[in-house]
N, CA and C atoms as a LAMMPS dump frame, in Angstrom:
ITEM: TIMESTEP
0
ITEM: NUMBER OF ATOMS
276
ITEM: BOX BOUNDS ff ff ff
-5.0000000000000000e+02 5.0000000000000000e+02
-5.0000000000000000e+02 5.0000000000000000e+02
-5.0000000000000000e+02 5.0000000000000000e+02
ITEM: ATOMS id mol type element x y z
1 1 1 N -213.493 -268.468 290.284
2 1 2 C -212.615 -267.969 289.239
3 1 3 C -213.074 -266.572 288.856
4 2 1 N -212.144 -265.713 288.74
5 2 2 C -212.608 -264.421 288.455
6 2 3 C -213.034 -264.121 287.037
7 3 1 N -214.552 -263.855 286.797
8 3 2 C -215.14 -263.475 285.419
9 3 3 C -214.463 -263.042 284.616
10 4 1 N -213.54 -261.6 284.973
11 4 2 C -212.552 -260.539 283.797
12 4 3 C -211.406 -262.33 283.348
13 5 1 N -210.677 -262.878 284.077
14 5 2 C -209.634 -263.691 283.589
15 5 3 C -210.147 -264.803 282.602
16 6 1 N -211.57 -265.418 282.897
17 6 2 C -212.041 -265.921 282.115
18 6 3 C -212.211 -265.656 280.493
19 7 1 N -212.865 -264.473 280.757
20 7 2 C -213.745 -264.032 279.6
21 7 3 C -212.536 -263.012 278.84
22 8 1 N -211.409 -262.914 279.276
23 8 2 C -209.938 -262.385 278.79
24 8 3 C -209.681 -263.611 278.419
25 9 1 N -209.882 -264.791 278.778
26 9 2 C -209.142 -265.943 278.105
27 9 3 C -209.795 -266.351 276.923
28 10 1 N -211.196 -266.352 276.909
29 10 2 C -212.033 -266.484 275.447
30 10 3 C -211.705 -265.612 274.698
31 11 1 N -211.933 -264.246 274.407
32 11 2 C -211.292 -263.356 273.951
33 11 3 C -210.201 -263.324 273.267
34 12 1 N -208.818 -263.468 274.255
35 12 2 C -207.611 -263.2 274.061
36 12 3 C -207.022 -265.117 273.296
37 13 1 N -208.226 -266.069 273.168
38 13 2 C -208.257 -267.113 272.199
39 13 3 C -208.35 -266.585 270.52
40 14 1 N -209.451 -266.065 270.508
41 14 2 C -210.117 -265.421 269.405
42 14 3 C -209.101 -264.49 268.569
43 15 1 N -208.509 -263.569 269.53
44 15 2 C -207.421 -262.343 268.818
45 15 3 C -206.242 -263.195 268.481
46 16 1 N -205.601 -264.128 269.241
47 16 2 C -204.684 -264.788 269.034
48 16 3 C -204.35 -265.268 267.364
49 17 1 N -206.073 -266.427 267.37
50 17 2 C -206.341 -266.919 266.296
51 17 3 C -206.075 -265.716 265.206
52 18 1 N -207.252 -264.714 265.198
53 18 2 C -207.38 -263.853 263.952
54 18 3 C -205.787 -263.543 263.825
55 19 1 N -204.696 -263.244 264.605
56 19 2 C -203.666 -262.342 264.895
57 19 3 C -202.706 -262.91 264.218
58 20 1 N -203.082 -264.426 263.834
59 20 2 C -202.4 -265.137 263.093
60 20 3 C -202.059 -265.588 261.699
61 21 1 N -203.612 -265.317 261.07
62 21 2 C -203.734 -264.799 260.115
63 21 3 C -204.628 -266.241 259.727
64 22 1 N -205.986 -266.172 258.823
65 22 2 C -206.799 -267.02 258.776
66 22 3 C -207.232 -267.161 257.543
67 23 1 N -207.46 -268.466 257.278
68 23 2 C -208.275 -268.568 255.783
69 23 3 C -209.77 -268.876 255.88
70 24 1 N -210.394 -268.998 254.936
71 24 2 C -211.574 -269.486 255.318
72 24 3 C -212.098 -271.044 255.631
73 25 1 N -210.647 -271.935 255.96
74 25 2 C -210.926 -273.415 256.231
75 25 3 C -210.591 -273.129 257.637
76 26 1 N -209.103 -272.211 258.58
77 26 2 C -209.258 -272.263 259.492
78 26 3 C -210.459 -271.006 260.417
79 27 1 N -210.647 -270.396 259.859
80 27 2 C -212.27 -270.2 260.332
81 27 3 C -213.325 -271.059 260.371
82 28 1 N -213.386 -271.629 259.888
83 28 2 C -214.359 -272.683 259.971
84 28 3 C -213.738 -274.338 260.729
85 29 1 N -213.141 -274.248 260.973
86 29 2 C -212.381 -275.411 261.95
87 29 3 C -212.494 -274.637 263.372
88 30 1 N -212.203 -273.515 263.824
89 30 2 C -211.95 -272.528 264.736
90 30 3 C -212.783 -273.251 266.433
91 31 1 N -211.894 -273.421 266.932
92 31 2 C -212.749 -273.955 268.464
93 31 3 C -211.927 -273.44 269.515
94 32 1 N -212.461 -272.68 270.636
95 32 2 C -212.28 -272.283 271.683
96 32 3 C -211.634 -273.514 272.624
97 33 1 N -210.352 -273.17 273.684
98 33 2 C -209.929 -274.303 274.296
99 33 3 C -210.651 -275.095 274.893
100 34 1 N -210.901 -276.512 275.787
101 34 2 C -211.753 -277.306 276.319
102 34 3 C -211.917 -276.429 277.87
103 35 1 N -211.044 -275.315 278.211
104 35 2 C -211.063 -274.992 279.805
105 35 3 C -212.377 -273.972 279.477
106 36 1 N -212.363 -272.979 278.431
107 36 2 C -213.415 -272.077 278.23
108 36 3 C -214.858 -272.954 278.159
109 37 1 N -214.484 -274.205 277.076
110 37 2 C -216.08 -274.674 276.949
111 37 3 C -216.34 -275.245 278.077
112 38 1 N -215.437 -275.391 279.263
113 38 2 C -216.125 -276.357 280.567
114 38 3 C -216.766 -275.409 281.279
115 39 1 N -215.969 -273.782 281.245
116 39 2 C -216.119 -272.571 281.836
117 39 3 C -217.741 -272.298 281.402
118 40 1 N -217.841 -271.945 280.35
119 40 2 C -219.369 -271.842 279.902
120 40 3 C -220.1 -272.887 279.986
121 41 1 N -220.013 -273.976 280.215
122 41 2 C -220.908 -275.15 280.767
123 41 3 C -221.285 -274.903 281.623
124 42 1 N -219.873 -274.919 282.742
125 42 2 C -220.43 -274.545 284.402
126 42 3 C -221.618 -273.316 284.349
127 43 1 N -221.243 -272.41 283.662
128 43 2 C -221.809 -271.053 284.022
129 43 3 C -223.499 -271.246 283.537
130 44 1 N -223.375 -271.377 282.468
131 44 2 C -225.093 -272.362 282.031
132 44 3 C -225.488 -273.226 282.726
133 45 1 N -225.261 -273.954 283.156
134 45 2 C -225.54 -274.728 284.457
135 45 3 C -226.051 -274.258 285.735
136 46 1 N -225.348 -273.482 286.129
137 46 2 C -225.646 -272.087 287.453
138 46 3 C -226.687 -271.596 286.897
139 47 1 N -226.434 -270.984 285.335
140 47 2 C -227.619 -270.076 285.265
141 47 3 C -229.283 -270.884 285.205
142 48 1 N -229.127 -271.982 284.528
143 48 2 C -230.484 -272.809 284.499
144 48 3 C -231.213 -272.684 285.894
145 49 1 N -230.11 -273.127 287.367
146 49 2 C -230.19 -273.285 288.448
147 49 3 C -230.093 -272.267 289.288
148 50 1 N -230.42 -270.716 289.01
149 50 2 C -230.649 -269.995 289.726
150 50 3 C -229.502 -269.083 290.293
151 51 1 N -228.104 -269.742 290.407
152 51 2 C -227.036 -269.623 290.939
153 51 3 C -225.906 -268.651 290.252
154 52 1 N -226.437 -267.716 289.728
155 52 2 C -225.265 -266.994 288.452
156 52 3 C -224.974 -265.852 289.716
157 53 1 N -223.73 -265.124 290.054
158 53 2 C -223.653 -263.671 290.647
159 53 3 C -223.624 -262.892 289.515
160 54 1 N -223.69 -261.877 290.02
161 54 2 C -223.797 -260.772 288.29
162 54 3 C -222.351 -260.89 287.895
163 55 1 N -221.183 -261.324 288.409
164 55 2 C -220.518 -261.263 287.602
165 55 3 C -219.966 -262.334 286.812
166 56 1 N -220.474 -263.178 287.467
167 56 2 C -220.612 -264.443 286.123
168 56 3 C -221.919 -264.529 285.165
169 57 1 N -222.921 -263.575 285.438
170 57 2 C -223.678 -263.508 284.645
171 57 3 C -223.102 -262.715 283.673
172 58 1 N -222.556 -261.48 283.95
173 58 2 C -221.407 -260.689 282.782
174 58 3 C -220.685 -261.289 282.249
175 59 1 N -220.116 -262.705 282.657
176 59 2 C -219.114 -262.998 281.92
177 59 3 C -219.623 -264.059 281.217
178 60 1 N -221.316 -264.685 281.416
179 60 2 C -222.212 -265.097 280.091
180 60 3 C -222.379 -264.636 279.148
181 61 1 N -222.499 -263.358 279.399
182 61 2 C -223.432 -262.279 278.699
183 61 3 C -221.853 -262.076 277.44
184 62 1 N -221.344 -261.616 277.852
185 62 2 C -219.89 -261.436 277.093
186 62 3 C -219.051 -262.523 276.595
187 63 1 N -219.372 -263.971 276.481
188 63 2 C -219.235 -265.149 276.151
189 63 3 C -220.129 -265.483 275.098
190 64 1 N -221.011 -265.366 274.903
191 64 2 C -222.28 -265.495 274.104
192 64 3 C -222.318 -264.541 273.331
193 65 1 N -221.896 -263.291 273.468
194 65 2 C -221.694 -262.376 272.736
195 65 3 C -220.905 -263.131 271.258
196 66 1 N -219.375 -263.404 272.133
197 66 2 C -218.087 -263.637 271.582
198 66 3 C -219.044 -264.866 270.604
199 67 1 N -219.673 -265.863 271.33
200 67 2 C -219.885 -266.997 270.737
201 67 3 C -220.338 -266.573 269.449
202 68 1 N -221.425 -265.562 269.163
203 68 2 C -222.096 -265.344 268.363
204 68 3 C -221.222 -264.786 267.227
205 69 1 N -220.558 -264.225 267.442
206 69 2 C -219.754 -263.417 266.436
207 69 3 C -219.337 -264.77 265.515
208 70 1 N -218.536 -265.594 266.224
209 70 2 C -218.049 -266.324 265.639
210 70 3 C -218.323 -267.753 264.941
211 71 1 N -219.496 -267.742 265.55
212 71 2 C -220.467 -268.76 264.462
213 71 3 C -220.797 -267.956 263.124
214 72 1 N -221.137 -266.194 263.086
215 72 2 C -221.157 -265.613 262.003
216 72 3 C -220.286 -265.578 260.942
217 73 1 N -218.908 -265.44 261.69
218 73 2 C -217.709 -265.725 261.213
219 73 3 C -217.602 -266.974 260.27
220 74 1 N -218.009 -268.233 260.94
221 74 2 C -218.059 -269.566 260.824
222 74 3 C -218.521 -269.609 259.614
223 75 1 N -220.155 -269.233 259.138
224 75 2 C -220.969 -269.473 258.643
225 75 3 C -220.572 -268.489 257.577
226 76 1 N -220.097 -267.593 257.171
227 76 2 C -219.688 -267.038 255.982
228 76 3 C -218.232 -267.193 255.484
229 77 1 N -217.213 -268.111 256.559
230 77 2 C -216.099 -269.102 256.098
231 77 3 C -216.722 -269.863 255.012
232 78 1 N -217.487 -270.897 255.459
233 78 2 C -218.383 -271.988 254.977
234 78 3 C -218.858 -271.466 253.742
235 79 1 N -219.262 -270.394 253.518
236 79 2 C -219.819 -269.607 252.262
237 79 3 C -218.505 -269.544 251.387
238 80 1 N -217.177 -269.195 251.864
239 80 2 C -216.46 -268.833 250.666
240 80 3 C -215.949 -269.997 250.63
241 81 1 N -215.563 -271.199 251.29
242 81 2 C -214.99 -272.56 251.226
243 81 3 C -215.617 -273.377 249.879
244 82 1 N -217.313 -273.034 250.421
245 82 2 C -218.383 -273.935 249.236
246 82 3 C -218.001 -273.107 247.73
247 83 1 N -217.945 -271.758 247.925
248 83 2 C -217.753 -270.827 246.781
249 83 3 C -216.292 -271.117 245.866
250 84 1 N -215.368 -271.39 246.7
251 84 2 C -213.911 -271.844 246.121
252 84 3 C -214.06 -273.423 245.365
253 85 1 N -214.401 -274.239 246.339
254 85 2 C -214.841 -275.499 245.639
255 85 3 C -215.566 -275.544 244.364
256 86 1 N -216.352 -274.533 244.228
257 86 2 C -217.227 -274.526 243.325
258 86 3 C -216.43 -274.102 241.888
259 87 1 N -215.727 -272.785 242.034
260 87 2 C -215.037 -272.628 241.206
261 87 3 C -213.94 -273.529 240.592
262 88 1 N -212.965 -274.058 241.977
263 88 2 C -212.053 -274.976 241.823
264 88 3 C -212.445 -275.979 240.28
265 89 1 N -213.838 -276.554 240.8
266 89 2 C -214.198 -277.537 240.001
267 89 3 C -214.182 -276.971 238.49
268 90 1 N -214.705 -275.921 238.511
269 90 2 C -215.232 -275.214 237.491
270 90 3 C -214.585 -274.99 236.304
271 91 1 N -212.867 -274.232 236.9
272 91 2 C -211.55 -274.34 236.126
273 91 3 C -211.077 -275.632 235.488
274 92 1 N -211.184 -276.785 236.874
275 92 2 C -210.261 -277.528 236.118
276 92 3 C -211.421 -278.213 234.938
C-alpha cells in the first residue's frame, strides 16, 4: 500500500473531523477509522521486526506525529468537559 495514500487517509480523517466543527465531548470521543488502526499495527509490527522500508517508516513517523497531536487535543477536551461539569453543577 502506498505510504502518501495511507497517511493522506489519517490525516484527511482528522481535517474532515475538525472541518466539521467540534466540541469538547466530540474531541474527546474522536477515533481514527479501524483500516488506519490496522494500518499502524501492521507498520509497528514490521517495525519491531526489522522490516519497515523508509517509506513506511515515513509514514510511522508522520502517523505518530498525527497520533500525538491528538491525544493533546484529547487531553485538554477532557480539561474543558471536567471544567463545564464543574460549573454546570455549580449554577444549578
Amino acid at each position: 500500500m502506498d505510504a502518501q495514500i495511507v497517511t493522506g487517509t489519517a490525516y484527511q480523517e482528522v481535517i474532515d473531523f475538525l472541518a466539521r466543527g467540534t466540541t469538547p465531548e466530540t474531541i474527546a470521543n474522536f477515533q481514527v477509522s479501524e483500516n488506519v488502526k490496522e494500518r499502524v499495527m501492521d507498520l509497528i509490527y514490521q517495525e519491531k521486526n526489522n522490516t519497515l522500508t523508509p517509506d513506511e517508516k515515513l509514514e510511522l513517523d508522520h502517523y505518530l506525529l498525527l497520533e500525538h497531536l491528538v491525544r493533546l487535543a484529547k487531553a485538554r477536551a477532557y480539561q474543558y468537559v471536567a471544567e463545564n461539569k464543574a460549573n454546570a453543577t455549580t449554577l444549578s
